[in-house]
TORPA-4810 file (N, C-alpha, C, O; in nm, 3 decimals):
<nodes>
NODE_1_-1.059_0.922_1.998_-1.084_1.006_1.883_-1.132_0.922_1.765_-1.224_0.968_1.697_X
NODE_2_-1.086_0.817_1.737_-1.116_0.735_1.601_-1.272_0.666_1.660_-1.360_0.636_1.580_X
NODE_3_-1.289_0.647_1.817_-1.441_0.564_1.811_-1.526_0.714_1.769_-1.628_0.706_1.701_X
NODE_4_-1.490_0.810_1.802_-1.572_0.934_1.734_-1.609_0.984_1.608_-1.712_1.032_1.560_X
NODE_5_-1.435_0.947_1.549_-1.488_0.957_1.395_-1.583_0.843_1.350_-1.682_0.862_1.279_X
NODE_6_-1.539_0.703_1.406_-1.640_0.650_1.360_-1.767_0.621_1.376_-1.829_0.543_1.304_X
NODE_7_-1.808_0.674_1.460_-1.965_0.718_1.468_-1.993_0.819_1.384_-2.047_0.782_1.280_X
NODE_8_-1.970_0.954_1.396_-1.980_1.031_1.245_-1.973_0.999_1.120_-2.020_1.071_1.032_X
NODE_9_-1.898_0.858_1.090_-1.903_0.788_0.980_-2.018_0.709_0.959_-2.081_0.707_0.853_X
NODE_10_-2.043_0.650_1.053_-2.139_0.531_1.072_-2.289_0.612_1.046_-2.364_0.561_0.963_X
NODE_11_-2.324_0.713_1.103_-2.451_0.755_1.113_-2.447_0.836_0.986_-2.554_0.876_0.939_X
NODE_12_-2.304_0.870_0.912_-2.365_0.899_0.776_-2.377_0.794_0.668_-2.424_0.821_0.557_X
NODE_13_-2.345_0.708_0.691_-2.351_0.528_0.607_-2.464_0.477_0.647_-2.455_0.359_0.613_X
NODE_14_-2.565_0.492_0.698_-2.623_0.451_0.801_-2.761_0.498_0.835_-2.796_0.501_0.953_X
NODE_15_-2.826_0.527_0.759_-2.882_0.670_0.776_-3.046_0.623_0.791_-3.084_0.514_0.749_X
NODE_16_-3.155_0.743_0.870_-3.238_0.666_0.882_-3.360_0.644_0.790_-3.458_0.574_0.818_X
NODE_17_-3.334_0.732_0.649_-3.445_0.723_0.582_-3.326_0.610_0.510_-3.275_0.693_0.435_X
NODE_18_-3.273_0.522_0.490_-3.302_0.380_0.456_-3.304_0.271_0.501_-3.307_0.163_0.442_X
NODE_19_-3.301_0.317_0.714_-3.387_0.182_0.779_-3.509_0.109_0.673_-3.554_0.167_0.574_X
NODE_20_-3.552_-0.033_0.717_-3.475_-0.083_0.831_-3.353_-0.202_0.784_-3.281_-0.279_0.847_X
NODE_21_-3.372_-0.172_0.642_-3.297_-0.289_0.563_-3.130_-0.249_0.570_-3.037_-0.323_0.598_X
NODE_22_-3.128_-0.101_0.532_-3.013_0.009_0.508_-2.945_-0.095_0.409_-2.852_-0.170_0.437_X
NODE_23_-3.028_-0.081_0.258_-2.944_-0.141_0.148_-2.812_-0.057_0.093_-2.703_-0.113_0.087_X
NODE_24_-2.830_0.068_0.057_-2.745_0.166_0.039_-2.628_0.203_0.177_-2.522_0.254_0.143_X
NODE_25_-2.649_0.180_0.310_-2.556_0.157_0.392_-2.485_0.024_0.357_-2.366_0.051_0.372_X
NODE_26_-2.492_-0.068_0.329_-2.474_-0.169_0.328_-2.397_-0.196_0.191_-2.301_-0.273_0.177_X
NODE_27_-2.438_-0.142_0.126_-2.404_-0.086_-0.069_-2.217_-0.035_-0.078_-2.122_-0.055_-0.154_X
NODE_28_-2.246_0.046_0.059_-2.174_0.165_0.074_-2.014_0.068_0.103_-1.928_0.028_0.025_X
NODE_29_-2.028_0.060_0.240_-1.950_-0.078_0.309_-1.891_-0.156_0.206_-1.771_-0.152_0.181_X
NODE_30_-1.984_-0.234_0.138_-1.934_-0.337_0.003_-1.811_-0.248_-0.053_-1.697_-0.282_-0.021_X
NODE_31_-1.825_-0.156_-0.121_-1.794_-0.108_-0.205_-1.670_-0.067_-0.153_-1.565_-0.101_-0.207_X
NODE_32_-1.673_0.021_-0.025_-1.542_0.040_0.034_-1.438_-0.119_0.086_-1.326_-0.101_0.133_X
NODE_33_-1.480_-0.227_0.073_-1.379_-0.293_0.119_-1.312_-0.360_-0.064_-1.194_-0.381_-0.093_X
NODE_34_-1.419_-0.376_-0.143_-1.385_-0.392_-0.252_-1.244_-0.269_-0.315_-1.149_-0.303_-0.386_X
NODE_35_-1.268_-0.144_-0.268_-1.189_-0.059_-0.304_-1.048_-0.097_-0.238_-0.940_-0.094_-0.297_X
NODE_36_-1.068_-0.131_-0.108_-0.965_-0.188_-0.001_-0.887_-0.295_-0.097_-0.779_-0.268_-0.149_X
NODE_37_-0.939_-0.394_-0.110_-0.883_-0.523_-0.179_-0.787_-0.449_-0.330_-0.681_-0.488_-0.380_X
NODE_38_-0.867_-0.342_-0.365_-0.786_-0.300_-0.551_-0.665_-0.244_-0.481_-0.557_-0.279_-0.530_X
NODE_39_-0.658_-0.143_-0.350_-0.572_-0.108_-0.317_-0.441_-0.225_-0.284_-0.341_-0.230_-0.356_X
NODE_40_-0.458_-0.297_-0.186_-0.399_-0.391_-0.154_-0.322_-0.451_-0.248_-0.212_-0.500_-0.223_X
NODE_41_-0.394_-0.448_-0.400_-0.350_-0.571_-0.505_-0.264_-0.481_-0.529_-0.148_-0.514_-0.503_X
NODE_42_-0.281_-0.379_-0.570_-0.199_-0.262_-0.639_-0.065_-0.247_-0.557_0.040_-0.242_-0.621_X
NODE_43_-0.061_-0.241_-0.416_0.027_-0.230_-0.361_0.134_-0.325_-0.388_0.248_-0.283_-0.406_X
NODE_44_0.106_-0.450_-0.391_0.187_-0.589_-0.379_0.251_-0.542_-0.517_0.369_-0.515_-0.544_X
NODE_45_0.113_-0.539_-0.615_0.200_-0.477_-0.754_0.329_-0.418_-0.750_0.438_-0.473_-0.766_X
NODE_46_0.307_-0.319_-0.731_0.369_-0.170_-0.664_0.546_-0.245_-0.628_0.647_-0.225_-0.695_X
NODE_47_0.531_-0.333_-0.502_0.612_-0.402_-0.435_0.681_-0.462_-0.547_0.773_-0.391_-0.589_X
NODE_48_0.663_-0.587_-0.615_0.690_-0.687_-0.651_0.771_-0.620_-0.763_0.878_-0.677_-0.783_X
NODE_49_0.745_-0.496_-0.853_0.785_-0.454_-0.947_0.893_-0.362_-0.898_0.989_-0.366_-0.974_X
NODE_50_0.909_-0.282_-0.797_1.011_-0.203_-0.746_1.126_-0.305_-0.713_1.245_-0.280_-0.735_X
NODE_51_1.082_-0.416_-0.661_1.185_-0.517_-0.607_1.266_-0.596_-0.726_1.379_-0.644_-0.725_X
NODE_52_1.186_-0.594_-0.808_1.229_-0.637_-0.945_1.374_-0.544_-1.001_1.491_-0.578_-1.015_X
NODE_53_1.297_-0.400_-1.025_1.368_-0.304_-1.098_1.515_-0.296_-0.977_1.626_-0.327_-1.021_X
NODE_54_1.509_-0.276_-0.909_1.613_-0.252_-0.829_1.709_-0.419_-0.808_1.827_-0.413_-0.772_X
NODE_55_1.662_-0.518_-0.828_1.726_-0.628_-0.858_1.806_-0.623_-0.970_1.928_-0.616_-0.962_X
NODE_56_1.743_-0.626_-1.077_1.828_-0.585_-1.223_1.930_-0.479_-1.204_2.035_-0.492_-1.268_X
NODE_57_1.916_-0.379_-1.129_1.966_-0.265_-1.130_2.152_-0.324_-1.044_2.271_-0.303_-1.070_X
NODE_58_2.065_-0.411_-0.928_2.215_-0.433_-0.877_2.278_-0.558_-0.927_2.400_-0.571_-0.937_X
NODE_59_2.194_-0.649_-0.957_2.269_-0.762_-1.025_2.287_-0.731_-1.179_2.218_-0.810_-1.243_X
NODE_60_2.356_-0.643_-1.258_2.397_-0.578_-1.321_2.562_-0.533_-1.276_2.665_-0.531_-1.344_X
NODE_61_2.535_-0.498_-1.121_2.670_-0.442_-1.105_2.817_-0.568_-1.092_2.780_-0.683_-1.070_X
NODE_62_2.894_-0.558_-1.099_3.014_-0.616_-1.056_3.026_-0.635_-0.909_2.926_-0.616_-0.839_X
NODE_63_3.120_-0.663_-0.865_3.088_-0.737_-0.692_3.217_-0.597_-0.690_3.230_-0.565_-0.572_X
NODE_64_3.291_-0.528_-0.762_3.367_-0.402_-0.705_3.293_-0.266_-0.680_3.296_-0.186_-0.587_X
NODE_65_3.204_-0.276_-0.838_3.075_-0.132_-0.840_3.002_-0.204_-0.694_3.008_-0.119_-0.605_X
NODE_66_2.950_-0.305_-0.654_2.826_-0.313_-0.554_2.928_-0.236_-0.424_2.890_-0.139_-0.359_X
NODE_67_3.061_-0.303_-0.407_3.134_-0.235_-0.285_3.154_-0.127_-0.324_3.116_-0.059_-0.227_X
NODE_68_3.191_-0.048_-0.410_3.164_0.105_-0.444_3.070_0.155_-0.424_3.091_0.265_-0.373_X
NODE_69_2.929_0.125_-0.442_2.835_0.135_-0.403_2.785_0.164_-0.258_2.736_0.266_-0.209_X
NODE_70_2.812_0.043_-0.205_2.768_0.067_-0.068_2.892_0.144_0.061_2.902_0.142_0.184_X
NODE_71_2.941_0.185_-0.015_3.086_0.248_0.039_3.056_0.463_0.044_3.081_0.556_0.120_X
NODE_72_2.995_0.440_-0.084_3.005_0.571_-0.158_2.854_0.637_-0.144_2.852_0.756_-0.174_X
NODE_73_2.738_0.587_-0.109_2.591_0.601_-0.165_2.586_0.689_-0.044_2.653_0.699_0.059_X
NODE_74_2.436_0.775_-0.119_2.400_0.846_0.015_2.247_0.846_0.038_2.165_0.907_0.106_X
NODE_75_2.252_0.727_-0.070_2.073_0.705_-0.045_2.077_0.662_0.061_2.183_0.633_0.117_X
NODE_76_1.915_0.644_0.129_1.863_0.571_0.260_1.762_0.527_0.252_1.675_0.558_0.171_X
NODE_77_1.757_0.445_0.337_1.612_0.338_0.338_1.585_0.285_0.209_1.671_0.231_0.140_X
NODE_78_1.483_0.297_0.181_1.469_0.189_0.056_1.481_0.286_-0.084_1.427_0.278_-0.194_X
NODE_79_1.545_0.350_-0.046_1.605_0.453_-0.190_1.701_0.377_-0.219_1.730_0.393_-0.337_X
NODE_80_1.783_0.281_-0.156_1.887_0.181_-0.180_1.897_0.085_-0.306_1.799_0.071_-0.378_X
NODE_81_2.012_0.022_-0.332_1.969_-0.068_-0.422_1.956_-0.212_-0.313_1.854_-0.280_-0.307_X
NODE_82_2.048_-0.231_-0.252_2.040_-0.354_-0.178_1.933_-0.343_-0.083_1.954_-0.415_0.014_X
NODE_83_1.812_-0.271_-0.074_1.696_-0.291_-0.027_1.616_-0.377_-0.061_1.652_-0.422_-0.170_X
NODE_84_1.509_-0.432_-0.019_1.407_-0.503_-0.106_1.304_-0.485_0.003_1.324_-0.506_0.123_X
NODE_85_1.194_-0.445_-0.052_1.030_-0.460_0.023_1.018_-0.556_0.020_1.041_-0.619_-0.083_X
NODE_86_0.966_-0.629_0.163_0.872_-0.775_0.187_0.690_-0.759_0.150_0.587_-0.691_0.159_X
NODE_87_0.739_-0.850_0.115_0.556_-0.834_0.061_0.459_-0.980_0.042_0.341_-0.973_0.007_X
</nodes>
């Protein structure tokens, strides 16, 4: 299924009134991996700052609130405080 979509992708990126150079295919591509890379940065962002806030949040607590904490919580997964995203 995905080599399908990407032929439907490809032949619209691709196209034949801008053989044989296909600058604007080629334009196109650029642009989407450049978008790729802002995403990427943003993400780590994203990461690095959640991991932050939730650090402060538990090294703040007392070593009785953290066992209260993890005794009592009903968050999950990385709704946690003692979580941290790798990144």
């Amino acid at each position: 299924m995905s080599v399908q979509a990407s032929g439907i992708i490809a032949s619209n990126i691709y196209r034949r009134d801008d053989a044989p150079r296909y600058k604007r295919g080629d334009r196109v591509l650029v642009l989407i991996c450049v978008a790729n890379i802002a995403v990427y940065i943003l993400a780590k962002i994203y990461y690095i700052l959640r991991n932050r806030h939730k650090s402060r949040a538990w090294d703040a607590m007392t070593v009785d609130e953290r066992l209260v904490y993890l005794k009592t919580t009903t968050d999950e997964g990385n709704k946690r405080l003692d979580f941290r995203f790798a990144h």
